[in-house]
N, C-alpha and C positions, 0 to 999 in steps of 0.2 A: 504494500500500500504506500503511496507516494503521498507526495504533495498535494497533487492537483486533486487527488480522491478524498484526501482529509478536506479541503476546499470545499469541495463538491458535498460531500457529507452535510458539513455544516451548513450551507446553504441553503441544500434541502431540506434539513430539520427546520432550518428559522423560516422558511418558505410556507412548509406543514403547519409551525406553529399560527403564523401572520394567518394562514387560510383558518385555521379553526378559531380564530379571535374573532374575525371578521363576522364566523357562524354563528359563534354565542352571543356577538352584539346583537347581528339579525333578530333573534332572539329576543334579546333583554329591551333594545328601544322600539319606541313605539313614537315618537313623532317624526314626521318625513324628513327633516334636513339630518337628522340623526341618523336615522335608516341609509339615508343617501351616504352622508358619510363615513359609516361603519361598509357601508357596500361596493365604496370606490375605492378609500385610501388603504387599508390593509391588503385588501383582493389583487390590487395591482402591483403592491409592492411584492406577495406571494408568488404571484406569477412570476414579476421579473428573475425574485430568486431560484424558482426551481428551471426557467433557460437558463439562466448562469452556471445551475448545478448541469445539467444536460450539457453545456457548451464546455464544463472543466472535464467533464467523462470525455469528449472526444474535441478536444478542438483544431480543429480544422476550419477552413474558409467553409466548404462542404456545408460543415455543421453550422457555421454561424452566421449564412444568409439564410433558410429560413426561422430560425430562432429570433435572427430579428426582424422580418414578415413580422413574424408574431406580435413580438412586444412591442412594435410600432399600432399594428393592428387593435390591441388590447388598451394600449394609452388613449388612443383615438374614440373607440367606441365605449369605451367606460366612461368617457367625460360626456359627451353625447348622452349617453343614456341616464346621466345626475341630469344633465341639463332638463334636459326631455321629462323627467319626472318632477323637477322642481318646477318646471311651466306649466302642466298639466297640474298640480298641487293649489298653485299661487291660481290657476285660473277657476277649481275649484270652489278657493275660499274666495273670487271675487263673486262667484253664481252668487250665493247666496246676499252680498248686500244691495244686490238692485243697479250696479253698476255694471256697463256697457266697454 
């Protein structure tokens, strides 16, 4: 076991951990901007860490264009998808007071 495997290790443990933090927030909060942010900022930094763990097991150019596809991919569409949820949120609580 090398270097790059003890790397790799750790990365994907703290990866695993960020992801199930993320799950028990999901969980425990209940208002939307909470929701949203237990559901972007952990989740992504998760992801990033286990490509990084994936890209220490073999690195190569090979391995490290589509890994980062990905986490371009995931940055992109996780911000979109808070956005998208706080407009639909903000436009619900506007239903109810009578404004247009």
């Amino acid at each position: 076991m090398n270097a790059l495997d003890v790397a790799a290790a750790v990365c994907l443990l703290l990866g695993a951990l960020l992801a199930l933090s993320a799950g028990l927030g999901m969980v425990r909060f209940r208002a939307t901007l909470d929701l949203m942010h237990v559901a972007t900022k952990p989740q992504v930094l998760s992801v990033l860490l286990v490509l990084l763990a994936m890209w220490l097991r073999e690195p190569t150019w090979a391995m490290a264009g589509p890994l980062v596809i990905v986490a371009v991919a995931q940055i992109i569409t996780v911000s979109v998808a808070a956005y998208v949820v706080a407009r639909a949120d903000h436009r619900r609580s506007d239903t109810g007071s009578g404004s247009s």
